[in-house]
C-alpha positions, -999 to +999 in steps of 0.1 A: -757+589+234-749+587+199-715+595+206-712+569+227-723+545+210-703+552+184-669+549+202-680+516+222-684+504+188-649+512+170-630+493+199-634+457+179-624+476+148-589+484+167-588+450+180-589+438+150-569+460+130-541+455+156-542+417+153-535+416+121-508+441+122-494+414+148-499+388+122-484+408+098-449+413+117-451+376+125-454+365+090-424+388+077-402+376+106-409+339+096-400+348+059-366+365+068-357+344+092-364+309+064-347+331+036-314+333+064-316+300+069-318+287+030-289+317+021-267+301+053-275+265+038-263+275+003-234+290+018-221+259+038-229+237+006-208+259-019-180+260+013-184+223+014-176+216-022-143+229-023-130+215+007-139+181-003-120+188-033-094+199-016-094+163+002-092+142-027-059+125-030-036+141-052-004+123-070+030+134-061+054+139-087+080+139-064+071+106-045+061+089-077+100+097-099+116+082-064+097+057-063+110+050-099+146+056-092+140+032-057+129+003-079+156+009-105+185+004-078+169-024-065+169-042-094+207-031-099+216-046-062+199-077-076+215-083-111+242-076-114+247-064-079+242-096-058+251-118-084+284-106-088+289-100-045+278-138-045+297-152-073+330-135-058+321-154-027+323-188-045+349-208-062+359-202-094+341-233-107+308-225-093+310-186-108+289-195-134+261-214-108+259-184-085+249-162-117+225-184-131+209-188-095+203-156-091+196-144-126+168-174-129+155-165-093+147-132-101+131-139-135+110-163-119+097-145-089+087-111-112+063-139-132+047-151-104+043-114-086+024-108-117+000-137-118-006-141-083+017-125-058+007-090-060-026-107-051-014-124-024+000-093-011-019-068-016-050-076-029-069-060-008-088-086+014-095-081+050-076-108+061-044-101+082-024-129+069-031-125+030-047-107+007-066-125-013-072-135-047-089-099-061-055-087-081-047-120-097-028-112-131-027-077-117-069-075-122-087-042-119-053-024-118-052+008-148-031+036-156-054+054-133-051+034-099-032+045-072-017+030-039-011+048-008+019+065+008+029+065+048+018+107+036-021+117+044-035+126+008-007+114-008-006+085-035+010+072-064+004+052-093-001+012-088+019+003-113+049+024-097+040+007-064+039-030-083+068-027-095+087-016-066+075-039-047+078-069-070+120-060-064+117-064-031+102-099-035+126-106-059+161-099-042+145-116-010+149-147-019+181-140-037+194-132-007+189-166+006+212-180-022+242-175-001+234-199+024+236-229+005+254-221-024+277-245-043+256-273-023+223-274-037+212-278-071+197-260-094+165-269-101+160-275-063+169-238-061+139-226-086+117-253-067+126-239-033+121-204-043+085-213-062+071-224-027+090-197-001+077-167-020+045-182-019+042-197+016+066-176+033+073-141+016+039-129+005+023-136+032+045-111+057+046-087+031+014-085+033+015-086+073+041-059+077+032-039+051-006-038+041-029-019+063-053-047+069-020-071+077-015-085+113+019-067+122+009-035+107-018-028+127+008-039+159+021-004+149+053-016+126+067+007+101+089-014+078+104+014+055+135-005+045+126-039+043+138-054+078+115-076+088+099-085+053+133-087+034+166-091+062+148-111+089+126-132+062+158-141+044+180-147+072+163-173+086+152-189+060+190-189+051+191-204+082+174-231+083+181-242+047+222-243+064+210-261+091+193-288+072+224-290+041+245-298+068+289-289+063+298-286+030+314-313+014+352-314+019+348-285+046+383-280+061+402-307+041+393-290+005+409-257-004+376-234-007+396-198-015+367-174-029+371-169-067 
């Protein structure tokens, strides 16, 4: 009986002991399995890090010592380049006109790209006609701001990109001197060009060539100035023939180029 009694007794005792050895195993599991999980967390942070490091834009030498050159020649087709195409075009007595024209045009246009049409541009507003007034006098632009490039991760330096562009607006409306040239005065000229770059030339810059502008998002890719510069100029030329009428003494004068 004492025997008995004895081992119906002890059977809690291994229930017991056996419950917590089950509680036991649990526990540890838990514990290895929330030490895998922190270790796999740390893992994907410090993997994280670098690759968004290895995202951040990065400046091309390349890109940005063409874009240099690219702004230099353009500046070149302007003076003396298309001032001397232009004034070969012309008599000999309006040689001197032609050069002024374009000489004054292009001195005036980089002032106002500085004050306000860089701005205009590409100031970075939503709208898709202009950009705005957040870059006028070239505000919040430093050594260390950069513009985009048509390459994913790619940029280079604002100023670079100012300046480029600021040719382009520049020899645009040189362009248009051809039109009407030896017909129109000067100071009509400087007037003309004042309110086309402003109303006219900015505004589809920033169109065709800012990523909030109207014909950008149409899917255009203007790398050589076709629209913005050839088309913009041409009709404006144009028009401005159009409303000058035939040039005085027009086949009774003799009109040989100089």
């Amino acid at each position: 009986m004492k025997n008995l009694t004895h081992q119906s007794g002890s059977t809690p005792v291994l229930e017991s002991g056996l419950t917590r050895s089950l509680i036991g195993a649990l526990s540890a599991t838990i514990a290895t399995a929330a030490s895998a999980t922190m270790a796999l967390a740390q893992t994907a942070t410090e993997t994280a890090a670098p690759a968004a490091e290895a995202a951040a834009p990065t400046m091309d030498k390349g890109d940005t010592a063409w874009m240099m050159v690219s702004t230099i020649l353009v500046l070149f087709m302007i003076l003396p380049g298309l001032a001397l195409f232009y004034g070969g075009l012309v008599r000999t007595k309006n040689m001197l006109s032609v050069l002024m024209q374009c000489t004054m045009i292009t001195a005036v246009v980089i002032v106002i790209w500085v004050l306000y049409g860089y701005s205009f541009a590409f100031g970075g507003g939503t709208s898709p006609y202009w950009g705005g007034l957040g870059k006028l006098f070239l505000a919040g632009v430093t050594m260390d701001s950069t513009a985009a490039t048509f390459t994913d991760g790619v940029v280079i330096p604002e100023y670079v990109f100012i300046c480029f562009q600021m040719t382009f607006a520049a020899i645009t409306p040189a362009l248009i001197v051809g039109a009407f040239a030896e017909r129109i005065k000067f100071s009509a000229v400087i007037a003309f060009v004042v309110l086309w770059v402003t109303f006219v030339y900015f505004p589809v810059a920033h169109m065709v060539w800012d990523p909030a502008g109207l014909i950008f998002n149409m899917g255009a890719l203007d790398f050589a100035g076709g629209t913005v510069v050839h088309i913009n100029a041409g009709i404006a030329a144009l028009v401005g023939a159009i409303l000058l009428g035939k040039r005085t003494g027009l086949g009774r004068d003799l009109m040989a180029p100089h």
